[in-house]
Structure formats: C-alpha cells, structure tokens
N, C-alpha and C positions, 0 to 999 in steps of 0.2 A: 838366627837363633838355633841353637844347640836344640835335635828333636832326640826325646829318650824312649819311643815306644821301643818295646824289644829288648831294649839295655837291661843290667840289673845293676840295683844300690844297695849297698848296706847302711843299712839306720841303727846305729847302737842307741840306745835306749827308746826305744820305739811304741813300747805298748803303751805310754801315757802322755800327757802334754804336751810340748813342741813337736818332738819324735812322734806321735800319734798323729799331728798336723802333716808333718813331712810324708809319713807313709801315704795318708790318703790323698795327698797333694801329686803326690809322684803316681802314685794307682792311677788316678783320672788321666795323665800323661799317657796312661800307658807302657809304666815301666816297672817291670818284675822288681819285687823287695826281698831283700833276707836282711829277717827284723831279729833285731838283739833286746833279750832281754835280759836280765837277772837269774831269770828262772823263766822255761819254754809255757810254764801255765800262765804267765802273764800274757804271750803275744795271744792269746786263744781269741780276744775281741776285734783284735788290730786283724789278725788274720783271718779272719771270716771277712770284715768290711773290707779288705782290700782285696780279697779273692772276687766278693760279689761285685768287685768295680772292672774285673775281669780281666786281671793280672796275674801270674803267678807267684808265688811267694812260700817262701821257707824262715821257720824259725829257728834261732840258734840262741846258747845260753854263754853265759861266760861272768864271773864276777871281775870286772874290771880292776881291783885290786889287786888281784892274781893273778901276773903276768903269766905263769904256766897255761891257765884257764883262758887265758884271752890267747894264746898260742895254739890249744889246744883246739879252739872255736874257729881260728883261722886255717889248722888243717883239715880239718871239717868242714869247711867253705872249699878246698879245694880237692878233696877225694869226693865231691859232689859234684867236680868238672864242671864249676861255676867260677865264669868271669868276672870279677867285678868291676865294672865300669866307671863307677858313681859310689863315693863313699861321704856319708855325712854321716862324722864324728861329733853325735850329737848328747849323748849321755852325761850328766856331770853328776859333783854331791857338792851341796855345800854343808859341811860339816856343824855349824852352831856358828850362832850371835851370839861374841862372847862382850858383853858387856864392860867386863873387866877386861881390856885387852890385853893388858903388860902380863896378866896369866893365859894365854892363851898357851896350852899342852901342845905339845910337838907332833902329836897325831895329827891336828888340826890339819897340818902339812904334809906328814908323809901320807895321808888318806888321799888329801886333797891331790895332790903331786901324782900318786900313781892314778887315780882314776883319770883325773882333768887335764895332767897334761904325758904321762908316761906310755898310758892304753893309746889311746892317739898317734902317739909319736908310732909306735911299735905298729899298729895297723897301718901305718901310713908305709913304714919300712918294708912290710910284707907286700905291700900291695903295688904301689907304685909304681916298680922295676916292669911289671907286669905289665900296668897300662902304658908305659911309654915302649917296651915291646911290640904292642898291637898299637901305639900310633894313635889311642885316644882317653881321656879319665879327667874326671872331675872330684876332687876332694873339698869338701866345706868342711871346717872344723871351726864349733859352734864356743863363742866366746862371751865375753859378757864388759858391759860397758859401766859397773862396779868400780868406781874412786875414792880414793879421802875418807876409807871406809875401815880402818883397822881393826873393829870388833869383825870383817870377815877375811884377815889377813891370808888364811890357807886358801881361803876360794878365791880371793881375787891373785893372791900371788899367781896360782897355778896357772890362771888366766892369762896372766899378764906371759908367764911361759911360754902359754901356747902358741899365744901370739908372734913370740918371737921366734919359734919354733919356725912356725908356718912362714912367717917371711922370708927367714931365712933360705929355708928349703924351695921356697917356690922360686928365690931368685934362680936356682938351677933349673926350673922348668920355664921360664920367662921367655917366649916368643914359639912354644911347641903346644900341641895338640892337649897335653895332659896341664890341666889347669889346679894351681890348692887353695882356696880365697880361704875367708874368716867372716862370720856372719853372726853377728848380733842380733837377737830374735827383741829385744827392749825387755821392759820390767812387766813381767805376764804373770795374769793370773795362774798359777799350775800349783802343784806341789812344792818344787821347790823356791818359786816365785812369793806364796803365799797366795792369801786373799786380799790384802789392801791393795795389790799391783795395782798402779791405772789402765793395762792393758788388756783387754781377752790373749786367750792364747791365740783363737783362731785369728787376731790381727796381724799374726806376722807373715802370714801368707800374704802375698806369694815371696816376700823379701829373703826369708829364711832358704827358699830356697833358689834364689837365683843364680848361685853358682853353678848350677846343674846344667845351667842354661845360654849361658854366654860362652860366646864364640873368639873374643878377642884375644886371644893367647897373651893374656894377662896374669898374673900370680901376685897371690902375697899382699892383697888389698883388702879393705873389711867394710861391708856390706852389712849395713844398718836396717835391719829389716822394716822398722817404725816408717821411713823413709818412703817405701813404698805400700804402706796399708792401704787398701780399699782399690789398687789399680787390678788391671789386668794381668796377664803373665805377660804379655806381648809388650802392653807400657811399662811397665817395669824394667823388661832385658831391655828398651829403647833407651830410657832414663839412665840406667847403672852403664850402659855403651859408651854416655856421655860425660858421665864423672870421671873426676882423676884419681890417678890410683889411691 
C-alpha cells in the first residue's frame, strides 16, 4: 500500500461534500492538501480542520469554467515550489434537471464540458509530465455512475468524457509508478447529490479515495466507492488489489 504522509494533493472542490471528505481523509494520512475552491473564503473551514489534523495545507481559487483561471491557479501551485504528488479531480456541476429534455440549452454542455471534463483534462496535462519525471503520482478523477438519464444529459455526457479521457491516457501510464484511476463516490447526500440520495457523503470513504493508495501500477479502472463503505483503508487497498481492472 501506497504511504502518503509527506506527499501533497490537490483536491479541486474541496471545501464541501465529497471534496471535504477527501481532504480530511487524506489529513489523517498525513498528507499536506492545496485545496481548491471557487473562492479562497470558502476553504477557510476545510483549512483549519485539516491543519488541526496536523498537515500542512494551502488554498487556491480558480473558476473551473475559465480555463485562464484554472492556469493561472496552476502557476500558482508552482511558483510555490510545490509538488504535486496526488491529484483528485474532484469538483463537478451539474447544471439542472431538465424535465423537458428535447429543450435542454447548449449551456447545459458547454458549462458541463468545461468544468467536468475540460479542467480535469488540462490539470492533468500540467501535472503529469512532472510526476512521471520524479518516478511517482496518483490522479483520481471523480466520475459519476448517472444512466438512462437524459433530463441530465450535460452532466452525465461530461462524465461519460471523463471517463474516456482517463482511460485512455492512463493506457500510457499502464505498468509505471504514476497511476490515473476513476472513482465513483455513489449517489450522496451533498449539495450537488441533493437530500433524497440513499447515501451520507461520509460513506464513500475510504472508496473515494483509494486511488491514492494502490500500488499496482494499474490505470484507467473505476473504483466504486459504495463498494467499499464501512471497511478499513487497509481492507479496502486489499479488496480493489483483487478486482479486475
């Protein structure tokens, strides 16, 4: 098992619901966070509790829609002569339940598209080259298991991007040290989940984040976090060791 004390990750959308799990999940590890939010006053909560779990941690701002801004938060990340080790592309929007589908506005997609799956793509391109330089990196980019569902065609399209995004690209990382999986957190209560979800947020620990953590120099599989609800971190990497890609 993959140890991350020391390391640092980046968590885009980090100051609320899944992303708020992941930072405190990854804190207790013992692994330094630069937490992404919208705006630096949002991480103000995330950052205190992960400082007090005795990590260090920096916030950064960026509107995901603006790729300038998500550049500009990346060079930012690096005139701070910060490595990133560990990146979960955790952020999404899902733009409306459109009831009426056949009218669904073309925002739905170009919103959906740049935040869900375009930010993503472009952090991963910056960051990447870097970890397979230093010979280690783990990337989760956080997906959703949304079907048959065309009142949320922009959020699940994007999805279904990512998805493919990430396979693809990991096929080139496939048997090296820098690992990109896909992880599915389930249908959670949060903001963007709503309140009828069947699931707390805090269930998808530790599944959400088990990419961080396996050592199999594997790529491009997706990691169902429901799967492993209520285990340990140690039965969990055991468990996901043994599944197929």
């Amino acid at each position: 098992m993959t140890k991350v004390k020391g390391k640092w990750a980046l968590i885009t959308g980090a100051s609320r619901g899944v992303g708020y799990q992941i930072a405190l999940f990854m804190a207790k590890q013992g692994c330094n966070l630069v937490l992404h939010s919208r705006c630096i006053g949002h991480t103000e909560r995330v950052m205190q509790d992960v400082k007090d779990l005795g990590v260090k941690a920096y916030p950064v701002q960026a509107e995901l829609s603006d790729i300038n801004a998500v550049q500009r938060m990346l060079d930012e990340i690096s005139e701070k002569d910060i490595h990133m080790d560990i990146v979960f592309n955790n952020a999404a929007v899902q733009i409306a339940y459109r009831h009426e589908f056949f009218k669904t506005p073309v925002e739905d997609f170009t919103q959906s598209f740049l935040i869900n799956t375009i930010a993503p793509a472009m952090i991963c391109y910056r960051l990447i080259p870097k970890m397979v330089e230093k010979g280690f990196g783990r990337v989760i980019n956080v997906t959703s298991g949304i079907k048959n569902e065309p009142e949320q065609a922009g959020y699940s399209s994007s999805k279904a991007a990512l998805d493919k995004f990430t396979k693809d690209l990991g096929s080139r990382l496939e048997g090296s040290n820098v690992m990109i999986n896909l992880t599915d957190p389930g249908w959670c209560r949060t903001d963007l989940g709503g309140p009828h979800a069947p699931n707390s947020v805090e269930s998808c620990i530790p599944g959400v984040c088990l990419g961080a953590f396996l050592d199999d120099k594997k790529s491009g599989r997706i990691l169902h976090a429901q799967d492993f609800s209520g285990m340990t971190l140690e039965e969990a990497v055991k468990k996901a060791s043994m599944m197929e890609g």
